[in-house]
Each structure stands twice: as C-alpha cells, then as structure tokens.
C-alpha positions as CSV (number, residue, x, y, z in Angstrom):
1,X,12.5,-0.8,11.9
2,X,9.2,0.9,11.3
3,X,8.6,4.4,11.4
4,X,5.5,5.6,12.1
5,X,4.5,9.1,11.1
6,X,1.0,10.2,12.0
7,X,-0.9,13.0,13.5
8,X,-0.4,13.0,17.6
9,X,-3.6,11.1,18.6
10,X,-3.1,8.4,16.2
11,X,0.6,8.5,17.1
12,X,0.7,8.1,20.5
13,X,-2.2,5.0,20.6
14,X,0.7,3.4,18.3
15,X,3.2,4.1,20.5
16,X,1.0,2.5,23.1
17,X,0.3,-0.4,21.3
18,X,3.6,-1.4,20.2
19,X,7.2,-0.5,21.0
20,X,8.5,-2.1,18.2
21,X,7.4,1.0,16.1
22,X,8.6,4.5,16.6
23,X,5.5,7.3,16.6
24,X,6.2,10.7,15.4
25,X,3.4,12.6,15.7
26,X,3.0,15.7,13.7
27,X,0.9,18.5,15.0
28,X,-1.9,18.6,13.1
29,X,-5.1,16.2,13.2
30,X,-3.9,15.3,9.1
31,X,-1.1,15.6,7.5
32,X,-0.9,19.5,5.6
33,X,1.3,22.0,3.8
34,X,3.3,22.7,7.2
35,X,4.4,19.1,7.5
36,X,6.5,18.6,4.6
37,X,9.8,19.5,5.6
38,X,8.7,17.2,8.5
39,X,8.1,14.4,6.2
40,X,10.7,15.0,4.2
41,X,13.0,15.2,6.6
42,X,12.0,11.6,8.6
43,X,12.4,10.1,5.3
44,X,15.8,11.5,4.6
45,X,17.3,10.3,8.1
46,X,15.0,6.8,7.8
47,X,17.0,6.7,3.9
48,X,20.6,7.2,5.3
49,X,20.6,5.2,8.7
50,X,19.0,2.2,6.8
51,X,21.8,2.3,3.7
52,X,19.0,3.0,1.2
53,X,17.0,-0.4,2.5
54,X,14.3,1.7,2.7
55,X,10.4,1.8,1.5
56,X,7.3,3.9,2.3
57,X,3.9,2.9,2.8
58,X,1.5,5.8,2.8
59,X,-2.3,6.7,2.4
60,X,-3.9,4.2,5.6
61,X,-6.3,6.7,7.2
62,X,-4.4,9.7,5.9
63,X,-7.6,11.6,5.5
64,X,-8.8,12.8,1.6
65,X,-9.2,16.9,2.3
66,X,-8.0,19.0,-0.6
67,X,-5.0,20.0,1.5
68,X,-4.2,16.6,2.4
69,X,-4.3,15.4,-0.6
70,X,-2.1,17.9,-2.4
71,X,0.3,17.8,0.4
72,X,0.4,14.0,-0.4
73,X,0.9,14.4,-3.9
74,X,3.6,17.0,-3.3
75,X,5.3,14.4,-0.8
76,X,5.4,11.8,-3.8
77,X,6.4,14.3,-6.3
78,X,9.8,14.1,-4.8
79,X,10.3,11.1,-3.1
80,X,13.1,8.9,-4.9
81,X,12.8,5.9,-2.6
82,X,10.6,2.8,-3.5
83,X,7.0,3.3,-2.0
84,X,3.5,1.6,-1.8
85,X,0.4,4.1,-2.7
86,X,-2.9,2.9,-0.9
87,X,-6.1,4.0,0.2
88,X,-6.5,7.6,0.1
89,X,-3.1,8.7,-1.3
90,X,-4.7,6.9,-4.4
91,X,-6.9,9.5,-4.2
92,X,-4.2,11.8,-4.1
93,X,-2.4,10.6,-7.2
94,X,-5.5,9.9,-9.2
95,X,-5.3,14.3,-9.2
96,X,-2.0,14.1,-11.0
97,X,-0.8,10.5,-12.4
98,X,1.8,11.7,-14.3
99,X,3.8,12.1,-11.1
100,X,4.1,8.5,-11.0
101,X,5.8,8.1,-14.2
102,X,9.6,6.4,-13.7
103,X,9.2,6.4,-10.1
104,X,10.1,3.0,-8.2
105,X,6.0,3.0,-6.7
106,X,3.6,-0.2,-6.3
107,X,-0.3,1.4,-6.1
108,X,-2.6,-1.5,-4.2
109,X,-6.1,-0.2,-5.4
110,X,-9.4,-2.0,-5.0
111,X,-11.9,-2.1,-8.1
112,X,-13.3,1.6,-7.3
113,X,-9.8,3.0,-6.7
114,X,-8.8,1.5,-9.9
115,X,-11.5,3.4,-11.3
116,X,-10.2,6.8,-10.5
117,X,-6.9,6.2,-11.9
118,X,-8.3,5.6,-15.3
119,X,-10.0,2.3,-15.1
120,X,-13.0,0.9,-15.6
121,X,-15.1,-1.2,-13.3
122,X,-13.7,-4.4,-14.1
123,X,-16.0,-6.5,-11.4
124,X,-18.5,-7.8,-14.3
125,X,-15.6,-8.3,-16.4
126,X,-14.0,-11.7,-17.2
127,X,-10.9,-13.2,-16.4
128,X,-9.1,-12.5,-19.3
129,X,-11.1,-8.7,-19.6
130,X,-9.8,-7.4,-16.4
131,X,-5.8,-9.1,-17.4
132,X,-6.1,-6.4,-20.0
133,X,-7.6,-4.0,-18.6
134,X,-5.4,-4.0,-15.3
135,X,-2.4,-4.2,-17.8
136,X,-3.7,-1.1,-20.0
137,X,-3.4,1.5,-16.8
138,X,-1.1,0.2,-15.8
139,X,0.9,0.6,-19.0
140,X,-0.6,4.3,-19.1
141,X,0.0,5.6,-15.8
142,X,3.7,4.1,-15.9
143,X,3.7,2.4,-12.5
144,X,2.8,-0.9,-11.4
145,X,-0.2,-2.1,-10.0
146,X,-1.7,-4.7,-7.5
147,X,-5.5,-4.6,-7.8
148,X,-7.3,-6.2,-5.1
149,X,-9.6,-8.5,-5.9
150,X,-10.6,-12.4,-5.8
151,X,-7.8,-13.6,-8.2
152,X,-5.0,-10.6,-7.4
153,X,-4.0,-8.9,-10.3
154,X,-0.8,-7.4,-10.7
155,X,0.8,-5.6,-13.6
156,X,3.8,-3.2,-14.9
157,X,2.4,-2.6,-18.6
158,X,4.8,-5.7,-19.8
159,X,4.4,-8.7,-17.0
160,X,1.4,-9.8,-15.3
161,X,1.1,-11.9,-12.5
162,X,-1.8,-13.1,-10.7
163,X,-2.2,-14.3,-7.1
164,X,-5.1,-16.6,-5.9
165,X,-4.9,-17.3,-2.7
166,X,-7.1,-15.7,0.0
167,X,-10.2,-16.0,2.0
168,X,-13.6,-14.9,2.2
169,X,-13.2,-14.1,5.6
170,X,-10.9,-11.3,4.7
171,X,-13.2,-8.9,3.1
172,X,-12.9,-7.1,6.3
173,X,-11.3,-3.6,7.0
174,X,-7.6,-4.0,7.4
175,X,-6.8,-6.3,5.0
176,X,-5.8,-4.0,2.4
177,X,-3.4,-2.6,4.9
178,X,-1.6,-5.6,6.2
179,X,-1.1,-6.3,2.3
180,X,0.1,-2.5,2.0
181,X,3.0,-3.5,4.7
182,X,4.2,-6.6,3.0
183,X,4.9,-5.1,0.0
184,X,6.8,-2.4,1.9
185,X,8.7,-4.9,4.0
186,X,9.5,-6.6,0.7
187,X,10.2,-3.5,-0.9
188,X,13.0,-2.7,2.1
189,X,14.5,-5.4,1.6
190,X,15.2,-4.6,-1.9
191,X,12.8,-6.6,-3.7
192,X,11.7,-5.5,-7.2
193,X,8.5,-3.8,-7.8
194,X,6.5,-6.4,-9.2
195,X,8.2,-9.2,-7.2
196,X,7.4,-7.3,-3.7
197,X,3.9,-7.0,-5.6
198,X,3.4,-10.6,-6.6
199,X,5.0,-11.8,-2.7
200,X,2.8,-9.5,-0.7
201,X,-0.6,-11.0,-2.2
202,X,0.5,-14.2,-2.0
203,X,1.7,-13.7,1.5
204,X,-1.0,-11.7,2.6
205,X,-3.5,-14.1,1.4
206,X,-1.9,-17.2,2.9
207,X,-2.0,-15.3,6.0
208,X,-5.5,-14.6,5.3
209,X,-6.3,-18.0,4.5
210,X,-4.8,-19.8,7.8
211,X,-6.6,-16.6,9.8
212,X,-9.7,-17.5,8.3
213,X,-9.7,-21.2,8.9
214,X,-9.4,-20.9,13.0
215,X,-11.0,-17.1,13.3
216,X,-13.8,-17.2,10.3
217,X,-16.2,-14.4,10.6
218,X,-14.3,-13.1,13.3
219,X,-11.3,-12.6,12.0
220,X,-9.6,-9.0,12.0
221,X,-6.6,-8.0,10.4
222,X,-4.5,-8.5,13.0
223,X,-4.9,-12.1,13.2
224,X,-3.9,-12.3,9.5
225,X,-0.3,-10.6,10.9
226,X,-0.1,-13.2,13.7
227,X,-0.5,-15.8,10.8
228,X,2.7,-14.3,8.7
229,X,5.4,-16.5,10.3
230,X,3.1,-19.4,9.5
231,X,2.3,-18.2,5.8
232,X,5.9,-18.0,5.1
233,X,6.6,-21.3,6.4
C-alpha cells in the first residue's frame, strides 16, 4: 500500500492518476512547520496498520525553502522507521548530518548531492578513487549510501557493493525516483539497508535497461516501472 502525502494540487493529480495509491493532501503548496503532526501522524497509523512493514521515501519534489527544509529535517529527526533520503531532503540533511547517525536511512544522492554531504566531486575520479571516497562519507555521516552514477556505488562505511547495470537512455528525470521506490518497497518488506540498496540499483537499472532497448531516447520513467515485472524475472 502506498501512501502518498503531498500538497493538495500534487495530491489530487495522484489521486487521478492512480487508485492504487492513497493522496493526502496537506494544505499548503510545500510541506511546513504546521504539517508535522500531520506527518507524524500518517506515519504512525501507516507503522501500526502495516505491523511495522513499513518504509518512507521522501524528498521527490518536496521543494528546498528554508522552512521546508527544516521541517524535513525535523520530520527525520524523529522518525524510527527505515526510510530512503533523496532529492531535496538531501538538501535538508546535508544542514544537520548528525541526525542521521544510528538511524535505519538509505540516502540515494547523485555526484553534486554527494557533494553537499561532505563529498567531493568524484566524476574525474577513478574506479577505485570514488570506492573510497563513497566509503569515507559514508563511514562519517553514519548512514548508508547509494550514489548514482554509471557503475552504482553503494556503501555503509564497512561493505561496498557496486551495481552495473543500466542505460544511457536513463539519464532522464525520474529515474532517480523510480530507484528511490524500490529501495522503499524493499525496505517494507524488511530488507536490510544495504541489501534494499544493492536490489534497487540493480532492479532499477535492469528496468532501465529493457526500457531503453524498445523506448531509447524516448523513454520516461514510467516505462522503466512498466519494465519491473520483467526486470525481476
């Protein structure tokens, strides 16, 4: 069961689209101060109905305005459920990393976002060069990461694991967020960190991979979620 929790416009095109997803729109046009009890409160009753198989995906579109983003941060601060940082709540935790320290939370940055969480740009890099430097924050921010790039790295500070599968043809907006709901699914469904880490890329990329071979420069993330079923094959 996905939950959807965005502000009313977004929330009711969802709604629309799909009604395998329930929208619950919040009242404001992003996600502020006033909606934490809100979001605390979804997540609570999403935690109990499911028996604790529960994850949260959050940052797709959430908007990156200082109230936003604290309100994000404050969200994380005391969430105790397994979740998967992306997009701009990576902004919002790159304003206080030590939050993420001994929480159960997979962060999914590209190479800039991996940059404001204490990286450095590791695209002229080698191979081996970005292994360690992936492993390094993630070793000092405590978490686990999943950085998004041609050969997928993915590290907790003592395992890394890299993923090469993938297309070309997915360097599209999207991508990142199809990726960002695998590793919740997987997370859900009890999965550990790094293993929902290490089976979203590769999933995600076969996906991608099979997309890209029929679609090619057309393809759009949602053809790389029609391709799941086949990925998984």
């Amino acid at each position: 069961m996905v939950r959807v929790i965005a502000p009313k416009r977004a929330a009711d095109i969802i709604a629309s689209f799909s009604p395998i997803m329930a929208a619950y729109p919040i009242a404001d046009s992003h996600i502020m101060q006033d909606d934490l009890a809100t979001l605390f409160s979804l997540t609570k009753g999403a935690k109990e109905v499911s028996r604790g198989n529960v994850s949260v995906v959050i940052g797709g579109g959430m908007g990156r305005s200082p109230e936003t983003l604290e309100t994000g941060l404050q969200y994380l601060s005391q969430l105790d459920i397994p979740a998967v940082i992306d997009g701009d709540a990576l902004h919002a935790v790159a304003k206080d990393p030590d939050i993420l320290k001994g929480k159960p939370f997979l962060l999914t940055p590209n190479t800039f976002e991996l940059t404001l969480l204490g990286g450095r740009d590791i695209r002229p890099l080698s191979q081996e060069e970005r292994i360690q430097e992936v492993q390094a924050v993630a070793q000092n921010l405590g978490t686990t990461l999943l950085v998004k790039v041609k050969i997928d790295i993915i590290a907790d500070g003592a395992h890394v694991l890299l993923n090469d599968t993938g297309s070309p043809y997915m360097s599209k907006g999207g991508a990142g967020d199809t990726l960002a709901g695998i590793a919740g699914a997987l997370l859900a469904r009890r999965a550990s960190i790094i293993n929902a880490a290490a089976g979203a890329a590769y999933i995600n990329g076969k996906a991608g991979e099979l997309a890209g071979q029929k679609f090619k420069e057309s393809l759009v993330a949602t053809d790389i979620i029609d391709a799941i079923p086949s990925a998984i094959t």
